[in-house]
C-alpha positions in Angstrom: 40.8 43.7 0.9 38.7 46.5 1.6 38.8 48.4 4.6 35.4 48.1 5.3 34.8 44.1 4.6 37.7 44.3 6.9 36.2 46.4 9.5 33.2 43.7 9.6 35.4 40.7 10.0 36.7 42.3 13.0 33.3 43.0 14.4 32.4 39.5 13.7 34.9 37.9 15.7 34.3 40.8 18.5 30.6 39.3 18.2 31.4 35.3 17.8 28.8 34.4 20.2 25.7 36.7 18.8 24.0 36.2 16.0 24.4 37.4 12.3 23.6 41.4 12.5 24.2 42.8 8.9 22.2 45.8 9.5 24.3 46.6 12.8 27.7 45.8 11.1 27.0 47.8 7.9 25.7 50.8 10.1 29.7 50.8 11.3 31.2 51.0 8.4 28.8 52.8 5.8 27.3 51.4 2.9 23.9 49.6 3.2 23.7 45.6 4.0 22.9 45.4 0.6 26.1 47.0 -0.6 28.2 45.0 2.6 26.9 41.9 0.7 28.3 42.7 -2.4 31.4 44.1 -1.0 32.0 40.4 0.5 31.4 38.7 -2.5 34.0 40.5 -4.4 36.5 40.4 -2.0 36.2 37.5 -0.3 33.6 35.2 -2.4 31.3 34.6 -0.2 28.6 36.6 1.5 28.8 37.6 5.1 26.6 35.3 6.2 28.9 32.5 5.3 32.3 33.9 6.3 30.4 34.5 10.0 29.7 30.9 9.6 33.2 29.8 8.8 34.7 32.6 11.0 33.0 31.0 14.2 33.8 27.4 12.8 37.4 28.3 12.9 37.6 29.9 16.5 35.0 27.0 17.8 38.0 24.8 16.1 40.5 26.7 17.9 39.3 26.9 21.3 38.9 23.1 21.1 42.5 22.5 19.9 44.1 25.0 22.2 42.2 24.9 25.4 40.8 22.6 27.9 37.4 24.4 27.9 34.1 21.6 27.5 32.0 21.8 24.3 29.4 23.2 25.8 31.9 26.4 26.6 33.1 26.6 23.2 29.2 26.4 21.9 28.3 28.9 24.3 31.9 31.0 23.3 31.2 30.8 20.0 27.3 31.2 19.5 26.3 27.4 18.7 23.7 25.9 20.5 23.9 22.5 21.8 21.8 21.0 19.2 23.8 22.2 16.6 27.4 20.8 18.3 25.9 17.3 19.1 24.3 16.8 15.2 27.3 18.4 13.6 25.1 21.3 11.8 25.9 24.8 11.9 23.3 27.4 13.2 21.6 28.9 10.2 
């Protein structure tokens, strides 16, 4: 994997709970959000919007598994809101 899809994977856990910044993200590791973009799609396969959705699927998952914390902590944890948990869609 590259070091900079890498790079942004890490930030995107650091930032779980915030939304999406591509623009922020790419300005850490170099190349435009344009080139990020199509960076993640040939490492990964997807784009880094949906890898942020599946990243904070995954730790929302986790945090429910693992700790005694309420929904509404692990929405707030991991950047869904409410309305989103209790209809079972992700934030866009």
């Amino acid at each position: 994997i590259d070091d900079r899809v890498q790079e942004v994977l890490n930030l995107m856990v650091a930032h779980i709970h915030e939304p999406l910044d591509l623009r922020r993200f790419a300005s850490h590791v170099g190349p435009s959000p344009r080139q990020l973009t199509r960076l993640f799609r040939l490492h990964l396969g997807a784009s880094p919007g949906a890898m942020f959705k599946v990243t904070r699927m995954q730790i929302a998952q986790e945090l429910l598994a693992t700790t005694r914390l309420s929904v509404k902590e692990v929405a707030a944890r991991t950047g869904f809101g409410m309305s989103a948990i209790s209809s079972g869609i992700s934030p866009g």
